[in-house]
mmJSON file of the N, C-alpha and C atoms, coordinates in Angstrom:
{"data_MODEL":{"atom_site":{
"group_PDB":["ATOM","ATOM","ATOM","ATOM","ATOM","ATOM","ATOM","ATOM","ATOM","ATOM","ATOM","ATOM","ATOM","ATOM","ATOM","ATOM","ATOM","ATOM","ATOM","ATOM","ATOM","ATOM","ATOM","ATOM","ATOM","ATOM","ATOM","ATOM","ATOM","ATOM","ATOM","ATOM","ATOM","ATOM","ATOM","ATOM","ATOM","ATOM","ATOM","ATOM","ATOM","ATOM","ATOM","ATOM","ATOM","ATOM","ATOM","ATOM","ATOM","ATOM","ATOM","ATOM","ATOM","ATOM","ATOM","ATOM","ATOM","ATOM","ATOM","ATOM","ATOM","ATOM","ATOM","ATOM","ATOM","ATOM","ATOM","ATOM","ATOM","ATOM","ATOM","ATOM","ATOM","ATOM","ATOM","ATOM","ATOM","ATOM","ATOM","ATOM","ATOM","ATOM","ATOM","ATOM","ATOM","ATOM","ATOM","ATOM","ATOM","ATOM","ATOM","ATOM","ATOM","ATOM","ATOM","ATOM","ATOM","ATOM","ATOM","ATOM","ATOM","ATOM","ATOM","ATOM","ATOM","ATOM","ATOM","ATOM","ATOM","ATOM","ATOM","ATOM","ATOM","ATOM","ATOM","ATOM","ATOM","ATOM","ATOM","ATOM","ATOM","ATOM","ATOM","ATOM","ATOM","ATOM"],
"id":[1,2,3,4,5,6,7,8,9,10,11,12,13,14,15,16,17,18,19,20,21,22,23,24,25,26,27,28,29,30,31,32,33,34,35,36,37,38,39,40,41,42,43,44,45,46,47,48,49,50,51,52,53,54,55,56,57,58,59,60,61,62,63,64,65,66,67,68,69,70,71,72,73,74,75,76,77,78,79,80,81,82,83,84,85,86,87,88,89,90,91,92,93,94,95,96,97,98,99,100,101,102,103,104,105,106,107,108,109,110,111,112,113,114,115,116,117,118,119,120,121,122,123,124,125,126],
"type_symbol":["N","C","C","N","C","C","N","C","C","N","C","C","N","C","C","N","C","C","N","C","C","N","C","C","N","C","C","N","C","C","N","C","C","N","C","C","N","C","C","N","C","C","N","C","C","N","C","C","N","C","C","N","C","C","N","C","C","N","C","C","N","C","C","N","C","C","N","C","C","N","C","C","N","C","C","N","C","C","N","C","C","N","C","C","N","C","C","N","C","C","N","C","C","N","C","C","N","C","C","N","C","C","N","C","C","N","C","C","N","C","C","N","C","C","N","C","C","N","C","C","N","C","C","N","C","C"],
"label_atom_id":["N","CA","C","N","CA","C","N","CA","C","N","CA","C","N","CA","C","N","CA","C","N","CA","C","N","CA","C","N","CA","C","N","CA","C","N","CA","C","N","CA","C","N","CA","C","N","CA","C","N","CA","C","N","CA","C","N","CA","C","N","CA","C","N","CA","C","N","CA","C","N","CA","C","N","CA","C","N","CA","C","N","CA","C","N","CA","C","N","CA","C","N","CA","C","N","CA","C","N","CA","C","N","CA","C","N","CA","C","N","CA","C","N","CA","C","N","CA","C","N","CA","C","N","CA","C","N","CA","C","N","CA","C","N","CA","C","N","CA","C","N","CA","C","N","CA","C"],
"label_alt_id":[null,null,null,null,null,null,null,null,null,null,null,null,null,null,null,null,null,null,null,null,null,null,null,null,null,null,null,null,null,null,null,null,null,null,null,null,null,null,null,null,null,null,null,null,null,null,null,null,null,null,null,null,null,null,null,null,null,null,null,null,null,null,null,null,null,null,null,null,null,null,null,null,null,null,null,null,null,null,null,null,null,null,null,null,null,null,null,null,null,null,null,null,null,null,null,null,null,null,null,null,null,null,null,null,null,null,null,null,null,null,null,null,null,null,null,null,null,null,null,null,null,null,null,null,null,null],
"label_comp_id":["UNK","UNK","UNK","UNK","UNK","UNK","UNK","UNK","UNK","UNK","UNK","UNK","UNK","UNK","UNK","UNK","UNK","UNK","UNK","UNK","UNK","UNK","UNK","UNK","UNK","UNK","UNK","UNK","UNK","UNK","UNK","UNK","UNK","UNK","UNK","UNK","UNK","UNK","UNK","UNK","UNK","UNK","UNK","UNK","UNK","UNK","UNK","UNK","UNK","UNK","UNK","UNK","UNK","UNK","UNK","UNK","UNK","UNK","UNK","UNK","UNK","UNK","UNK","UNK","UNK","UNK","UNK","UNK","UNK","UNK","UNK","UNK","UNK","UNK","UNK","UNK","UNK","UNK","UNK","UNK","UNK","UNK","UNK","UNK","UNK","UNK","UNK","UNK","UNK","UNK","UNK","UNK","UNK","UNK","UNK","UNK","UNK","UNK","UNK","UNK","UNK","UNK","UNK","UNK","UNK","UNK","UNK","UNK","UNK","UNK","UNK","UNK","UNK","UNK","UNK","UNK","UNK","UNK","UNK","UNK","UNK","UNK","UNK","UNK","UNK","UNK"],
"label_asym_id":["A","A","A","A","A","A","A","A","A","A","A","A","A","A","A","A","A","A","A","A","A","A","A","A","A","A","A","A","A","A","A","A","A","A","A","A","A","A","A","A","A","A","A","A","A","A","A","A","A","A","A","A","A","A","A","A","A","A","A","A","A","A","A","A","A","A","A","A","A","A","A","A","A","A","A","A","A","A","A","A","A","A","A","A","A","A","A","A","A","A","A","A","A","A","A","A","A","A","A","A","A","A","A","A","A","A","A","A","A","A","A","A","A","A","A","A","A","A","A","A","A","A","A","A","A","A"],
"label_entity_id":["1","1","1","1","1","1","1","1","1","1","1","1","1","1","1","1","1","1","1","1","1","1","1","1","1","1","1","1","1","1","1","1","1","1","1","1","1","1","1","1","1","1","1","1","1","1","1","1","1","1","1","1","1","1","1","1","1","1","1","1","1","1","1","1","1","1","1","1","1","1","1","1","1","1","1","1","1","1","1","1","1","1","1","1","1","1","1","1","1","1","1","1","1","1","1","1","1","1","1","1","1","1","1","1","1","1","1","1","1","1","1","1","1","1","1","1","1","1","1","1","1","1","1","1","1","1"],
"label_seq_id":[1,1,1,2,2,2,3,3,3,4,4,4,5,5,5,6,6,6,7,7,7,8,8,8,9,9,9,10,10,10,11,11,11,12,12,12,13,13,13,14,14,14,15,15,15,16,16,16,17,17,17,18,18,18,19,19,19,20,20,20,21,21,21,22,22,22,23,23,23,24,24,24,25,25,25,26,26,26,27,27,27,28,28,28,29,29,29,30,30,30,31,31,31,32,32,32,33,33,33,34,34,34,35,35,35,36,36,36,37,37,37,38,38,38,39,39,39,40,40,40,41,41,41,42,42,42],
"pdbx_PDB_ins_code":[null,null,null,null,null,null,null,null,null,null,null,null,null,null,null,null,null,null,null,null,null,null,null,null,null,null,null,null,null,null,null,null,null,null,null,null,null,null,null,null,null,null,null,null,null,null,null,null,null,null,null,null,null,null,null,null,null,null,null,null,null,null,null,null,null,null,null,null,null,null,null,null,null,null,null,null,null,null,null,null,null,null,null,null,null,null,null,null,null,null,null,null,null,null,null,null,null,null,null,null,null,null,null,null,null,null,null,null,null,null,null,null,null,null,null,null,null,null,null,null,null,null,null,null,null,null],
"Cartn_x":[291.186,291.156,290.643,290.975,291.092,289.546,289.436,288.364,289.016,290.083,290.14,290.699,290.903,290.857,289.752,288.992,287.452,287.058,287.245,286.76,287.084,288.53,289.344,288.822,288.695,287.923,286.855,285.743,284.677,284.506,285.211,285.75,285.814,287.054,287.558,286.036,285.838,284.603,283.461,282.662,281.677,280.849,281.85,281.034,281.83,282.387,282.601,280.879,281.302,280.168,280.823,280.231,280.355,281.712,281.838,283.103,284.354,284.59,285.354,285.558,284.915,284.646,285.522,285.198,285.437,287.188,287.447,289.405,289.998,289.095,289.404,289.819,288.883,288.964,289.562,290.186,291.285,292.745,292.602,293.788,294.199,293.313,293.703,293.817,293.574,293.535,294.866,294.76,295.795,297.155,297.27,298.198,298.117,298.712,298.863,299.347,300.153,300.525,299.511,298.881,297.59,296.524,296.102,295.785,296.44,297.633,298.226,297.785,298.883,298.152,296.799,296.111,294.628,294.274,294.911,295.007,295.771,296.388,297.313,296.874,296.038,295.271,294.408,293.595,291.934,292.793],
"Cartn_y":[179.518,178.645,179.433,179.354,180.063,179.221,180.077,179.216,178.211,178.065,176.7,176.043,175.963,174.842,174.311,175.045,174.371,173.8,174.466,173.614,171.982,172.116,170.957,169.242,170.415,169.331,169.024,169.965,169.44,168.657,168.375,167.503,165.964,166.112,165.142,164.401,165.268,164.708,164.169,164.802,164.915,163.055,162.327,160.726,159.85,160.378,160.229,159.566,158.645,157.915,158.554,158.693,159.423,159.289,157.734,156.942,157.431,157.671,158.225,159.819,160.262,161.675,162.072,161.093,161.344,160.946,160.122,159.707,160.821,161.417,162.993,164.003,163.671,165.232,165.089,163.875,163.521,163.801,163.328,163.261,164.937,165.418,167.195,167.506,167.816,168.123,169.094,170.399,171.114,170.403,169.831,169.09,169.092,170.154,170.158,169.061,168.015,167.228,166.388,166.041,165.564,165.702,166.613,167.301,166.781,166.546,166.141,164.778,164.489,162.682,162.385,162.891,162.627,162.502,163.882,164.376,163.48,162.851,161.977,160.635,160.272,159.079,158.84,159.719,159.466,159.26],
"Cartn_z":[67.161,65.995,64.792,63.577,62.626,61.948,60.377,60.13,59.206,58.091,57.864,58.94,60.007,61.187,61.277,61.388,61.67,60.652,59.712,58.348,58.113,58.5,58.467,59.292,60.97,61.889,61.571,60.627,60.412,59.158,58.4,56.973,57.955,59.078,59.651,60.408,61.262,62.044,61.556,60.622,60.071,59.959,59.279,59.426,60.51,61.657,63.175,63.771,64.944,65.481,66.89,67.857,69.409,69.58,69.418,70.397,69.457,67.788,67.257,67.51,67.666,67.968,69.536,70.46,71.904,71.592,70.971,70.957,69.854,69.261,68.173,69.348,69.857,70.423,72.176,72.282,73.312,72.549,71.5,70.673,70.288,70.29,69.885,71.037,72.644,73.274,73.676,73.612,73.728,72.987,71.903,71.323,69.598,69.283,67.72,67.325,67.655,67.196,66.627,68.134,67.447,66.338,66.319,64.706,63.939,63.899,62.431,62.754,63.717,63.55,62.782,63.404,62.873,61.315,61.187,59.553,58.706,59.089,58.362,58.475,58.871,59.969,58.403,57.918,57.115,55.819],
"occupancy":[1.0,1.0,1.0,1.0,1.0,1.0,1.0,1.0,1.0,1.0,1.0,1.0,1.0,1.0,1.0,1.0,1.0,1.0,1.0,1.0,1.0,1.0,1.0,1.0,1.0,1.0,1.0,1.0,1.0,1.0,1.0,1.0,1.0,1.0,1.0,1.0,1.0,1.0,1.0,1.0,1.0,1.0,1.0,1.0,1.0,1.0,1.0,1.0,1.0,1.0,1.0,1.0,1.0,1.0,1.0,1.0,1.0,1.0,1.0,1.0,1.0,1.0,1.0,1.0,1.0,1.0,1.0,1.0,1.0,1.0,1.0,1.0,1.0,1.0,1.0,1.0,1.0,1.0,1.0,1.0,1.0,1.0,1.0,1.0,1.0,1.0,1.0,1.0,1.0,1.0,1.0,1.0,1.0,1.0,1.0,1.0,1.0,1.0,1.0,1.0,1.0,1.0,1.0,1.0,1.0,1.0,1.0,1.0,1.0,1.0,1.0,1.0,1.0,1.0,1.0,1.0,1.0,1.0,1.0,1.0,1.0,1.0,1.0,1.0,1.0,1.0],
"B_iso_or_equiv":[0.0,0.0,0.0,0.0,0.0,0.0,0.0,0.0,0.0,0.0,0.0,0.0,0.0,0.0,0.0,0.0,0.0,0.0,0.0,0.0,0.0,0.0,0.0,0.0,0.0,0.0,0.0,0.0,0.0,0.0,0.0,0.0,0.0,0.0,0.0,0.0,0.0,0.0,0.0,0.0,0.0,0.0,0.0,0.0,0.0,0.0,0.0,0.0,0.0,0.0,0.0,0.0,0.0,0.0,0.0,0.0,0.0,0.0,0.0,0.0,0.0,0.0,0.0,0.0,0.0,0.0,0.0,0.0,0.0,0.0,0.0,0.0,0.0,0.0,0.0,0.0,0.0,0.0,0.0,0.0,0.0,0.0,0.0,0.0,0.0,0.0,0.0,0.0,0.0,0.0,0.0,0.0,0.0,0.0,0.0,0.0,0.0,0.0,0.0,0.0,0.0,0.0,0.0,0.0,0.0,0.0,0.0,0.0,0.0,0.0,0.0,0.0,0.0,0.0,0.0,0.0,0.0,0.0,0.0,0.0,0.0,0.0,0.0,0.0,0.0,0.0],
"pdbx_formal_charge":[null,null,null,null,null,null,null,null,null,null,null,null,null,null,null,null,null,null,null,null,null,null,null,null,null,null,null,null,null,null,null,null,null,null,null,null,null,null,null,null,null,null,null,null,null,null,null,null,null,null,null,null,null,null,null,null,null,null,null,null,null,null,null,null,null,null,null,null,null,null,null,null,null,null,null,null,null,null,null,null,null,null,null,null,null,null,null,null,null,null,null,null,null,null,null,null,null,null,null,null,null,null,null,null,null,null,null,null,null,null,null,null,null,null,null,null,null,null,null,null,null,null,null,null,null,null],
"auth_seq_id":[1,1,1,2,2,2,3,3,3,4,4,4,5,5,5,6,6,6,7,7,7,8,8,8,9,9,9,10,10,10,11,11,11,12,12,12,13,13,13,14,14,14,15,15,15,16,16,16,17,17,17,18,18,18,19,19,19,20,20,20,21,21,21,22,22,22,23,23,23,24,24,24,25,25,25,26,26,26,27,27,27,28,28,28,29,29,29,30,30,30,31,31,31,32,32,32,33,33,33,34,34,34,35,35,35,36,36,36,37,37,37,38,38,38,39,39,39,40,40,40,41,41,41,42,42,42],
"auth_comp_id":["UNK","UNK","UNK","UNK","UNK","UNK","UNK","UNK","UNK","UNK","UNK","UNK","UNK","UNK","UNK","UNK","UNK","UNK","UNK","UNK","UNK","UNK","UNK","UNK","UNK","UNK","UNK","UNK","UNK","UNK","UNK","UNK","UNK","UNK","UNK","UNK","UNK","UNK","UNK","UNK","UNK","UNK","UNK","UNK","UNK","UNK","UNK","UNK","UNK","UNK","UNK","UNK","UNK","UNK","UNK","UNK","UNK","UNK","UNK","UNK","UNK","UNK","UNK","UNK","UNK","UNK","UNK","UNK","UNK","UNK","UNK","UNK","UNK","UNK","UNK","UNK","UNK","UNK","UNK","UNK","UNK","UNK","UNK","UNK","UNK","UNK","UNK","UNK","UNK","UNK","UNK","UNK","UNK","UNK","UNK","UNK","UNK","UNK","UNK","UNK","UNK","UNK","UNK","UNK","UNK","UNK","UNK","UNK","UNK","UNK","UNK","UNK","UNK","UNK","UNK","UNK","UNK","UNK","UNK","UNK","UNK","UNK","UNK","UNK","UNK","UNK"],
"auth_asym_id":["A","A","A","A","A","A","A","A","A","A","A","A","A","A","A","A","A","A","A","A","A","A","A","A","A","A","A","A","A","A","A","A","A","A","A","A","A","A","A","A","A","A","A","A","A","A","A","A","A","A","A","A","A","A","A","A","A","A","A","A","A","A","A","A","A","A","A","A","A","A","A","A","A","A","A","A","A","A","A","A","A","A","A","A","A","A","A","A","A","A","A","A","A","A","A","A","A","A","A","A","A","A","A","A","A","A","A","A","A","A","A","A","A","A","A","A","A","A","A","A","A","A","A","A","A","A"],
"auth_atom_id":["N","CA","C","N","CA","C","N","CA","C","N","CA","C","N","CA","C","N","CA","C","N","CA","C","N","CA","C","N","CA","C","N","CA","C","N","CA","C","N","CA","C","N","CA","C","N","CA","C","N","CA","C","N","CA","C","N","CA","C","N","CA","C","N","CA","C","N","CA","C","N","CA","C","N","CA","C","N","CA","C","N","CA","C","N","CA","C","N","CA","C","N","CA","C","N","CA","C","N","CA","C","N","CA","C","N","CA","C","N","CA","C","N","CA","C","N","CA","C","N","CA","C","N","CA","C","N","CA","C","N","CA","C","N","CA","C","N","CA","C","N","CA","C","N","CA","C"],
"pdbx_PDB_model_num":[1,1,1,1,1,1,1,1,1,1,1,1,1,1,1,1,1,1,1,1,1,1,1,1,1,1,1,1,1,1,1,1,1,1,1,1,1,1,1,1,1,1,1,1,1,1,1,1,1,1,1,1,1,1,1,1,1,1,1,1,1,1,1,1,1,1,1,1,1,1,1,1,1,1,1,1,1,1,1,1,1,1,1,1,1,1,1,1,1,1,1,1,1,1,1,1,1,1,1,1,1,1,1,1,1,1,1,1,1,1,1,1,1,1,1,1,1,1,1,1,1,1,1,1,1,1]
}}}
């Protein structure tokens, strides 16, 4: 993972509560798609 990736997830995550956090990071799970979803989600 590069560093604006991380940057990105941590923009995304950052005001996440556990239970949002835990369906984030199911939702990325070996699955770029997911990432976008997400990204397109906020």
């Amino acid at each position: 993972m590069n560093e604006l990736m991380l940057e990105i997830i941590l923009e995304l995550t950052e005001d996440m509560t556990m239970e949002q956090l835990a369906e984030f990071r199911e939702s990325i799970s070996g699955d770029e798609e997911g990432i976008l979803n997400e990204a397109n989600k906020g």
